[in-house]
NUTI-26882 format. One record per residue: residue number from 1; residue in one letter; x, y, z of N, C-alpha, C, O in turn. Coordinates in pm, 1 decimal. Example, Ala and Ser with C-alpha at 12.3 -4.5 7.8 and 13.67 -1.06 7.14 Angstrom:
2
<node><drenpa>1</drenpa><torkol>A</torkol><n_px>1319.0</n_px><n_py>-569.0</n_py><n_pz>780.0</n_pz><ca_px>1230.0</ca_px><ca_py>-450.0</ca_py><ca_pz>780.0</ca_pz><c_px>1320.0</c_px><c_py>-330.0</c_py><c_pz>780.0</c_pz><o_px>1423.6</o_px><o_py>-331.9</o_py><o_pz>846.5</o_pz></node>
<node><drenpa>2</drenpa><torkol>S</torkol><n_px>1285.0</n_px><n_py>-225.0</n_py><n_pz>708.0</n_pz><ca_px>1367.0</ca_px><ca_py>-106.0</ca_py><ca_pz>714.0</ca_pz><c_px>1290.0</c_px><c_py>3.0</c_py><c_pz>787.0</c_pz><o_px>1340.9</o_px><o_py>113.8</o_py><o_pz>803.9</o_pz></node>
//
This chain:
29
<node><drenpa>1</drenpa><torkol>X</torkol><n_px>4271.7</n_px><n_py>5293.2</n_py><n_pz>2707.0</n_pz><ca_px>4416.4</ca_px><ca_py>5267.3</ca_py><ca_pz>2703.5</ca_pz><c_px>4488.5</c_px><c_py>5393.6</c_py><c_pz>2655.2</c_pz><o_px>4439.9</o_px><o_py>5442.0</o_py><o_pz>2553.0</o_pz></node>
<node><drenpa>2</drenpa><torkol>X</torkol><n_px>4572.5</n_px><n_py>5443.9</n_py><n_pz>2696.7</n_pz><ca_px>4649.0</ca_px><ca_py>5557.6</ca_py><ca_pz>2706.5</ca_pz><c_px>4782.2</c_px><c_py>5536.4</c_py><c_pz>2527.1</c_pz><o_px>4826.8</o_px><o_py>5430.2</o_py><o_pz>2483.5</o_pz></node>
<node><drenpa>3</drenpa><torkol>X</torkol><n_px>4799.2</n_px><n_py>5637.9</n_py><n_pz>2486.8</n_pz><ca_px>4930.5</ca_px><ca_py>5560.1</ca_py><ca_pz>2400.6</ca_pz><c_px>5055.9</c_px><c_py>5526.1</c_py><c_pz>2477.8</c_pz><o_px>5152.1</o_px><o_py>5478.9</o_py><o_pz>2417.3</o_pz></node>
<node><drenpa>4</drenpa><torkol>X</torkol><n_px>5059.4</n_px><n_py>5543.0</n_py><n_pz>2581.2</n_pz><ca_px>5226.2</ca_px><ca_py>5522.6</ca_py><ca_pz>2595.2</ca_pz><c_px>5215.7</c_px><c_py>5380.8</c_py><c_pz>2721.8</c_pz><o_px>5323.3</o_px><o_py>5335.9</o_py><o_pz>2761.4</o_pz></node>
<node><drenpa>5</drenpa><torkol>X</torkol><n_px>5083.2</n_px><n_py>5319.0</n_py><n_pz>2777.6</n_pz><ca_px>5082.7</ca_px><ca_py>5182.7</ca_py><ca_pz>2806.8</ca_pz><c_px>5065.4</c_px><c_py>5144.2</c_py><c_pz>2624.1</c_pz><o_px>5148.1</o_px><o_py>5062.3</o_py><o_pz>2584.1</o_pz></node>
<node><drenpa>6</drenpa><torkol>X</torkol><n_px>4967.0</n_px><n_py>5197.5</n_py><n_pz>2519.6</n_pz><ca_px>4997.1</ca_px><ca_py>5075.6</ca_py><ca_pz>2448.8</ca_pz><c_px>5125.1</c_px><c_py>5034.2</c_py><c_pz>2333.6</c_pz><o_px>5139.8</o_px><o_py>4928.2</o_py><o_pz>2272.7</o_pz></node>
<node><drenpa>7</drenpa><torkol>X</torkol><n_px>5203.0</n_px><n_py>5149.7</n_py><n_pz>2329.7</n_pz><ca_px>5318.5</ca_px><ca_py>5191.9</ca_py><ca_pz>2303.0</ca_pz><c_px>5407.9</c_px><c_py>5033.9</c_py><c_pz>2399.2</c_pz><o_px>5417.2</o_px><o_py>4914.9</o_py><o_pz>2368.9</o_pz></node>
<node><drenpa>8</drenpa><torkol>X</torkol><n_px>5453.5</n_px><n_py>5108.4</n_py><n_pz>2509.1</n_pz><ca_px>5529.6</ca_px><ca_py>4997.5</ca_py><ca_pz>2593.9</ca_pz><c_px>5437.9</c_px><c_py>4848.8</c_py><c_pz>2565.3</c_pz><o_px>5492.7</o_px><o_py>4778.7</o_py><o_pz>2480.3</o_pz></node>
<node><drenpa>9</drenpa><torkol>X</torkol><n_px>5363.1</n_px><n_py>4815.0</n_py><n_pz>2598.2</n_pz><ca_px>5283.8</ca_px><ca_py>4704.8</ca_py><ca_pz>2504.2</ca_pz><c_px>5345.1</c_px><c_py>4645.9</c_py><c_pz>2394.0</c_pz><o_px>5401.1</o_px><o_py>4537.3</o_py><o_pz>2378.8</o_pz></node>
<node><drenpa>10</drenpa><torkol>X</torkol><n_px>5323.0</n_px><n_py>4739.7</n_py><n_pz>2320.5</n_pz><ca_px>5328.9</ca_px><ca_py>4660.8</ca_py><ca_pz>2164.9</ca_pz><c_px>5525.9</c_px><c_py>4651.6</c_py><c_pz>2123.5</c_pz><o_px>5576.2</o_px><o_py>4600.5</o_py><o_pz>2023.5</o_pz></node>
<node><drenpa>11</drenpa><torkol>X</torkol><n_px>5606.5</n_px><n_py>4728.5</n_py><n_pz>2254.3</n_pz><ca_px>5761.2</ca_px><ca_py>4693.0</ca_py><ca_pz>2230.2</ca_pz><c_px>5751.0</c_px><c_py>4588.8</c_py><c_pz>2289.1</c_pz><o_px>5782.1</o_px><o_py>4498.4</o_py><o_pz>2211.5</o_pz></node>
<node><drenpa>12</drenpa><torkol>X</torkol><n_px>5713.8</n_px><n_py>4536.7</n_py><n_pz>2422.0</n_pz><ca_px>5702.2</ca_px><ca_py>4439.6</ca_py><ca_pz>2491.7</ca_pz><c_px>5717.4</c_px><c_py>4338.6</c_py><c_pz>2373.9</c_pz><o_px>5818.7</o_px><o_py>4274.8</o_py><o_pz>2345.1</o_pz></node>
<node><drenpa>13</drenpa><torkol>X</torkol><n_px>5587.8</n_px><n_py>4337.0</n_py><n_pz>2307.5</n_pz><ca_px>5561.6</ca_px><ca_py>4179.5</ca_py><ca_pz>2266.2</ca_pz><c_px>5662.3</c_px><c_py>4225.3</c_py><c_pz>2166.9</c_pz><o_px>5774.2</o_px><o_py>4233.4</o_py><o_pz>2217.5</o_pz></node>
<node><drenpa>14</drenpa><torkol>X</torkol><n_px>5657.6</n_px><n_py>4255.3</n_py><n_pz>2051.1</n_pz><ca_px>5787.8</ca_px><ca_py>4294.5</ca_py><ca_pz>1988.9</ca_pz><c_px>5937.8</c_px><c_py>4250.0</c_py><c_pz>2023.1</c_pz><o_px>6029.6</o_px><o_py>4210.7</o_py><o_pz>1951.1</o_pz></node>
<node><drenpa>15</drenpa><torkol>X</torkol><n_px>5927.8</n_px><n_py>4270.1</n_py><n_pz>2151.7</n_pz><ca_px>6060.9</ca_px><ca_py>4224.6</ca_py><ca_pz>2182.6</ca_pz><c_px>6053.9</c_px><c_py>4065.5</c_py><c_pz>2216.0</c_pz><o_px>6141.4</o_px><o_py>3984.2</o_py><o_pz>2185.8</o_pz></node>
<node><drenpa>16</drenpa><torkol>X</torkol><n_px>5950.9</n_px><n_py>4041.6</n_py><n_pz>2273.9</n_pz><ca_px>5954.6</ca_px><ca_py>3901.8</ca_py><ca_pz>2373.6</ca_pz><c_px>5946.6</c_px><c_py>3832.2</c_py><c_pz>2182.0</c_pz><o_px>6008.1</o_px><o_py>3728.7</o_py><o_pz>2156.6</o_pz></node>
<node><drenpa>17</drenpa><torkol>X</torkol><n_px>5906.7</n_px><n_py>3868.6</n_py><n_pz>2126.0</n_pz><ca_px>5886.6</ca_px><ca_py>3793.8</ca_py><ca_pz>1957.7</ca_pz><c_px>5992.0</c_px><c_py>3755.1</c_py><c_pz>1888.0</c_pz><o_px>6012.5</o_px><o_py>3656.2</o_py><o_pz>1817.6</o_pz></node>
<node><drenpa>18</drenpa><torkol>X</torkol><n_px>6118.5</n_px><n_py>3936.0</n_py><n_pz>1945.8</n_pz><ca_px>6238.2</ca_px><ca_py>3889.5</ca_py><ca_pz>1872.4</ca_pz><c_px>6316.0</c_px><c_py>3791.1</c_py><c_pz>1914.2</c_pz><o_px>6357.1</o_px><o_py>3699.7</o_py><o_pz>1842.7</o_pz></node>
<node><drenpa>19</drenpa><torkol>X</torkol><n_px>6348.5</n_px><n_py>3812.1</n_py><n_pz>2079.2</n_pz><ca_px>6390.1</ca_px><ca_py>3655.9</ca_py><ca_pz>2139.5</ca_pz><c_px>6355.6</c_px><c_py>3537.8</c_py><c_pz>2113.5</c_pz><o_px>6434.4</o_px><o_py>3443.6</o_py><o_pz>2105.2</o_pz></node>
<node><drenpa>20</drenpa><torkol>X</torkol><n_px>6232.7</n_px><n_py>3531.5</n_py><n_pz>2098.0</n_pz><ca_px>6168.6</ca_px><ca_py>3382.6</ca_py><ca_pz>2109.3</ca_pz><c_px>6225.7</c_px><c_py>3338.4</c_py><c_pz>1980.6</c_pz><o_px>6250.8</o_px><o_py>3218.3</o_py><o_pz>1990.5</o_pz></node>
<node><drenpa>21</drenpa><torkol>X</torkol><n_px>6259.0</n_px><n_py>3386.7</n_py><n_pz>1857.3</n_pz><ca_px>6293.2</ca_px><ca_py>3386.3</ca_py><ca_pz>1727.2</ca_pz><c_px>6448.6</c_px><c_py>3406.4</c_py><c_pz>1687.2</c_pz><o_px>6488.6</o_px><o_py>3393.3</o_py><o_pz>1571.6</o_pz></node>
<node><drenpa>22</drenpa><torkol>X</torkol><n_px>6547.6</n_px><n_py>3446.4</n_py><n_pz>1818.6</n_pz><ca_px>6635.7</ca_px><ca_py>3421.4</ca_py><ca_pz>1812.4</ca_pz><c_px>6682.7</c_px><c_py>3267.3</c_py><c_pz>1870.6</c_pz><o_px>6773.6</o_px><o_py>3189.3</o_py><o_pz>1842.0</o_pz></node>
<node><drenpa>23</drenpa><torkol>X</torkol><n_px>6596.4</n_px><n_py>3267.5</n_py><n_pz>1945.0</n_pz><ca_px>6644.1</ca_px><ca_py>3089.1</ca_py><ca_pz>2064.8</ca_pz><c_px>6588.1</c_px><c_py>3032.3</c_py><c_pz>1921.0</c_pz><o_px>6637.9</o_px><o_py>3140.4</o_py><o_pz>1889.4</o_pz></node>
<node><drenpa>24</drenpa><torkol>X</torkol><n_px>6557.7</n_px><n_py>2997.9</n_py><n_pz>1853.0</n_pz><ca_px>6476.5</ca_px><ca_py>2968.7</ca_py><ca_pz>1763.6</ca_pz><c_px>6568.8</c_px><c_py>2918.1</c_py><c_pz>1668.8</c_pz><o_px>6584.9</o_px><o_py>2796.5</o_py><o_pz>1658.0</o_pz></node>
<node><drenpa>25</drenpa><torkol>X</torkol><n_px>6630.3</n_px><n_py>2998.5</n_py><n_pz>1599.6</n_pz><ca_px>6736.7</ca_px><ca_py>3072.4</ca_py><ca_pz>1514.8</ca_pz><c_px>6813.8</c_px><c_py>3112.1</c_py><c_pz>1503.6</c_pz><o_px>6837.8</o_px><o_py>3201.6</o_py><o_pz>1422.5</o_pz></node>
<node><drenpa>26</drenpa><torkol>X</torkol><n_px>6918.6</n_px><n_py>3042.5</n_py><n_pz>1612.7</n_pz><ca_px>7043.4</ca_px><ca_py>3144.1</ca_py><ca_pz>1638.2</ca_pz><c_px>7123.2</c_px><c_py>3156.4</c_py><c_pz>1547.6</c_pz><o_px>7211.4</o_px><o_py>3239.0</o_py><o_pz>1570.9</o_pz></node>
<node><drenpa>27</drenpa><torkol>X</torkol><n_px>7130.3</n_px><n_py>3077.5</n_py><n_pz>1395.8</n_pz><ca_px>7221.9</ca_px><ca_py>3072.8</ca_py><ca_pz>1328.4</ca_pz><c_px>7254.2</c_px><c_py>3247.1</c_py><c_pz>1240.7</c_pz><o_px>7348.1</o_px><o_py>3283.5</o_py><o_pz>1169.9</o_pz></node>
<node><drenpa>28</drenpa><torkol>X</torkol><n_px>7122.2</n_px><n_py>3323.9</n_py><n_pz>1290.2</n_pz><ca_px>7097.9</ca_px><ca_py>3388.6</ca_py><ca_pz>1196.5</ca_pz><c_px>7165.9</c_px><c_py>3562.1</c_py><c_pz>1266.5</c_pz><o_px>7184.1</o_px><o_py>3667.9</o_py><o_pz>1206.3</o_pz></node>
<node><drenpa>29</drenpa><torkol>X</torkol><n_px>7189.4</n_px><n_py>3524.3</n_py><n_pz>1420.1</n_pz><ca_px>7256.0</ca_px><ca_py>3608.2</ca_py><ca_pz>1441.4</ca_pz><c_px>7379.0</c_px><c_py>3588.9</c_py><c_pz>1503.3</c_pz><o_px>7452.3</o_px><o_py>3685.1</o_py><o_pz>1526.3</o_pz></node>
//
């Protein structure tokens, strides 16, 4: 694995984590 697939990777889930935790939680933003 190269760093910059596991780079884009690890924003990916990162991101898909912060959404899922905003639908979640919207009060908080």
């Amino acid at each position: 694995m190269t760093f910059e697939l596991g780079f884009a990777l690890g924003l990916s889930v990162l991101l898909t984590v912060y959404l899922v935790y905003a639908l979640i939680r919207p009060e908080r933003f």
